[in-house]
ZADO-1210 file (C-alpha; in nm, 4 decimals, padded with zeros to 6 digits):
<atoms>
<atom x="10.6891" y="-01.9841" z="-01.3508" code="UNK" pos="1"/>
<atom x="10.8102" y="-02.3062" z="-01.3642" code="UNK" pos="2"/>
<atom x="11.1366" y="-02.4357" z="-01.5318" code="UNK" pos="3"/>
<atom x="11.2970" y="-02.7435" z="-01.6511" code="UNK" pos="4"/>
<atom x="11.6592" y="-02.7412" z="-01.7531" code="UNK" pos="5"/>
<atom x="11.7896" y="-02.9754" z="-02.0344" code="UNK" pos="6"/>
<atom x="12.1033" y="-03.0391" z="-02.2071" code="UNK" pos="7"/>
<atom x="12.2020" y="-02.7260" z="-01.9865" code="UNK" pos="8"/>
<atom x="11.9460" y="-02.4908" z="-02.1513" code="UNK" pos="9"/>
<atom x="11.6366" y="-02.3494" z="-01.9503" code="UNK" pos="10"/>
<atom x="11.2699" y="-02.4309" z="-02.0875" code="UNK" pos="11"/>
<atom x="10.8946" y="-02.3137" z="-01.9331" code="UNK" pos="12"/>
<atom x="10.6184" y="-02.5564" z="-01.8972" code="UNK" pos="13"/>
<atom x="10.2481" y="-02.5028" z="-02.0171" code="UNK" pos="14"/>
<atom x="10.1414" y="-02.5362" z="-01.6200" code="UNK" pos="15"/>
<atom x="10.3954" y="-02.2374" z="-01.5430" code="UNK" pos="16"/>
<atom x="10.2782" y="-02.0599" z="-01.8203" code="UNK" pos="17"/>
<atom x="09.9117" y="-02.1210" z="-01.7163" code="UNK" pos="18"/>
<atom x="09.9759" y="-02.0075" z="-01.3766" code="UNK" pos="19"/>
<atom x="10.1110" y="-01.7105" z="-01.4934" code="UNK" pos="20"/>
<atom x="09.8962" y="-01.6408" z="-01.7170" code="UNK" pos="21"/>
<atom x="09.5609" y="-01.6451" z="-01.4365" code="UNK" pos="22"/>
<atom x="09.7649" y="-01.4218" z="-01.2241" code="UNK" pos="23"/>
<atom x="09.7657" y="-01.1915" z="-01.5274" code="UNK" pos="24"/>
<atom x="09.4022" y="-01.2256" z="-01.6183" code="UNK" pos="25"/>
<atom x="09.3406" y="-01.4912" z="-01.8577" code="UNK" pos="26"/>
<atom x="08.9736" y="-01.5320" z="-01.9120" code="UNK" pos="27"/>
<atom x="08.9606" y="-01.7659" z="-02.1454" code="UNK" pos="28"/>
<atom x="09.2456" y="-02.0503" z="-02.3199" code="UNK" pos="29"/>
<atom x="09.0543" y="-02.2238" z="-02.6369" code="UNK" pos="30"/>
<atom x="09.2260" y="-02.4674" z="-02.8218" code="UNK" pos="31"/>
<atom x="09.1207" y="-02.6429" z="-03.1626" code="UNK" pos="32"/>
<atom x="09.2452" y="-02.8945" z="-03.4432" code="UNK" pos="33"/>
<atom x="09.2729" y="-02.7482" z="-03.7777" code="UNK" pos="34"/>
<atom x="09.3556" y="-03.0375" z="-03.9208" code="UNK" pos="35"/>
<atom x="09.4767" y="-03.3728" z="-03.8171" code="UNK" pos="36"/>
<atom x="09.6011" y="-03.6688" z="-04.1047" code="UNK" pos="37"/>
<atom x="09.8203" y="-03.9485" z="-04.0171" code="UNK" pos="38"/>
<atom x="10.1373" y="-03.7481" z="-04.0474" code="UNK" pos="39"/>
<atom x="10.0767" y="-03.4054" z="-03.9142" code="UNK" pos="40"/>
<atom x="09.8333" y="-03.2405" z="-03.6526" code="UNK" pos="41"/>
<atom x="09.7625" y="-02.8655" z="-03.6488" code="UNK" pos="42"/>
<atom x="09.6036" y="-02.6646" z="-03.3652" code="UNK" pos="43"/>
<atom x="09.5172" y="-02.2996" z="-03.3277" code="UNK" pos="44"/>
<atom x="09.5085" y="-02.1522" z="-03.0104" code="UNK" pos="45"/>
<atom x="09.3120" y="-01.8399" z="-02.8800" code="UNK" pos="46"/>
<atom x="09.4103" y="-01.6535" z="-02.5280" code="UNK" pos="47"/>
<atom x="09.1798" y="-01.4141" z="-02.3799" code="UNK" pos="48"/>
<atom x="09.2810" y="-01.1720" z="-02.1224" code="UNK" pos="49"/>
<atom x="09.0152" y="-00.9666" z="-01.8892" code="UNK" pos="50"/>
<atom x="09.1708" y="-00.5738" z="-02.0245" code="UNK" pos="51"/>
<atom x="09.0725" y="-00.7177" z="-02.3516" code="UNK" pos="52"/>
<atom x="09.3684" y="-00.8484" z="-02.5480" code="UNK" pos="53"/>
<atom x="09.3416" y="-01.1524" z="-02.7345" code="UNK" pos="54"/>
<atom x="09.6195" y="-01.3641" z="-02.9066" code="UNK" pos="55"/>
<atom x="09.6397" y="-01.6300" z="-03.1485" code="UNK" pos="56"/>
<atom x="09.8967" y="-01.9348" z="-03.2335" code="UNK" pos="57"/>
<atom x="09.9005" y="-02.2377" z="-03.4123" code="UNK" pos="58"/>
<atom x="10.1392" y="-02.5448" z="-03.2675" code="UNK" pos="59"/>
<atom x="10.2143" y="-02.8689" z="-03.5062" code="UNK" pos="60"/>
<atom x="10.3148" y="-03.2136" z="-03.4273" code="UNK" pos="61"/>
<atom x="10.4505" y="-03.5245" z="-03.6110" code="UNK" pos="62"/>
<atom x="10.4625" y="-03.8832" z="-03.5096" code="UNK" pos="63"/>
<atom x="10.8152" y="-03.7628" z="-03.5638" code="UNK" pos="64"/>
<atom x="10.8877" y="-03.4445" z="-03.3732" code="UNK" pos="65"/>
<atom x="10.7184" y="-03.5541" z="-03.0332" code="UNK" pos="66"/>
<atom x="10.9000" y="-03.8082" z="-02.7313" code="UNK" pos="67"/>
<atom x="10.8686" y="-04.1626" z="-02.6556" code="UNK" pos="68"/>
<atom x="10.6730" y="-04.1157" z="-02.3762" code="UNK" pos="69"/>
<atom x="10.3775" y="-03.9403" z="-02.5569" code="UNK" pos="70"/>
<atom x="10.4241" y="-04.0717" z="-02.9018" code="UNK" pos="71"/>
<atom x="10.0745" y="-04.2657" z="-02.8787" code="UNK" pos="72"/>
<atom x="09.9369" y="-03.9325" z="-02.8076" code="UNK" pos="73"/>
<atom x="10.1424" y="-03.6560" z="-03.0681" code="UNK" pos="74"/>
<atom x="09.7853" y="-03.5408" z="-03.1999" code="UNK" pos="75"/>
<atom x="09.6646" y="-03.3704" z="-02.8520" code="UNK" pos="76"/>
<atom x="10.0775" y="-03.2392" z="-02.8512" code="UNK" pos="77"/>
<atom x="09.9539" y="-03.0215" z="-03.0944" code="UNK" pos="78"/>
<atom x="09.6948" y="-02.8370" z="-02.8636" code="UNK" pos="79"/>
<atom x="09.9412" y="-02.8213" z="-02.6208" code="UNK" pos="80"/>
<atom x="10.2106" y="-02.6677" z="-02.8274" code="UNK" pos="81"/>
<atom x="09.9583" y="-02.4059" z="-02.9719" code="UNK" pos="82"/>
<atom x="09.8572" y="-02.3189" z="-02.6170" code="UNK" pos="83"/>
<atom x="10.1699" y="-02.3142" z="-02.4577" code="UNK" pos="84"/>
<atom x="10.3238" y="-02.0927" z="-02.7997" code="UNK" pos="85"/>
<atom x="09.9703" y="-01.8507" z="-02.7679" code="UNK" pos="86"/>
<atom x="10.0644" y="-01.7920" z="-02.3389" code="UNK" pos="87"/>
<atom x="10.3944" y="-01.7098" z="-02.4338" code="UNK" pos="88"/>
<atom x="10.3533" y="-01.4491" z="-02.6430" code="UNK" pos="89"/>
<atom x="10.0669" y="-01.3378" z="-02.4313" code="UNK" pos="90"/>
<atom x="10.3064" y="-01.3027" z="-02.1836" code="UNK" pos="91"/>
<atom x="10.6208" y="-01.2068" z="-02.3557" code="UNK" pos="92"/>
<atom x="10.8075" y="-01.4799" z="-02.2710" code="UNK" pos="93"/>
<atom x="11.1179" y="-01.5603" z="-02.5118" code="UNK" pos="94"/>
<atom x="11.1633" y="-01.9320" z="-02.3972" code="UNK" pos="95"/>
<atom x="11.0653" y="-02.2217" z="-02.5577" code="UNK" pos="96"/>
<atom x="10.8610" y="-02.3978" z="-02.3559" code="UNK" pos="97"/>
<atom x="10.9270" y="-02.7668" z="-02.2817" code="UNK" pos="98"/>
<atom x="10.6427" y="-02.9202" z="-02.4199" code="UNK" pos="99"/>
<atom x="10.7298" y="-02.7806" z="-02.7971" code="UNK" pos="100"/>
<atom x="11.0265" y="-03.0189" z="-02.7745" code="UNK" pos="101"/>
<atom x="11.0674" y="-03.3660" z="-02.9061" code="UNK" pos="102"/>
<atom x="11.1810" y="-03.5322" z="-02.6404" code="UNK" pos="103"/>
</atoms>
């Protein structure tokens, strides 16, 4: 899988993640807003692997907690986050993955 290093910590990306996670099966990666308002956008995520399993996350973002280089788009961060959060747990990966980061 892929990974960026930052501040001399080690984060995945969603594109390693999603690599992975065809290797292992994925069948299906939906994505949805549960709610979006000027100040906060909420996304659930649903992972579906071809033995079966399923998972579910949510991912947030803030015109506040996403970077300068995406802040025109921090409502779609909010898919991202829940699918990159949903693929690691799918996967049982314990690193924060570098698009859950403000920067």
């Amino acid at each position: 899988w892929a990974l960026v290093e930052l501040h001399g910590k080690q984060f995945v990306t969603f594109g390693g993640l999603l690599a992975m996670a065809h290797e292992r099966g994925l069948l299906s990666l939906k994505a949805e807003f549960i709610t979006v308002t000027s100040e906060l956008a909420l996304a659930h995520a649903v992972a579906t692997f071809a033995d079966g399993r399923r998972f579910e996350e949510s991912g947030d973002a803030t015109p506040a907690n996403v970077g300068k280089k995406v802040a025109l788009h921090w409502r779609r961060l909010a898919l991202t986050r829940a699918k990159s959060r949903v693929l690691r747990d799918a996967l049982n990966i314990d690193m924060v993955s570098v698009e859950e980061l403000d920067v």
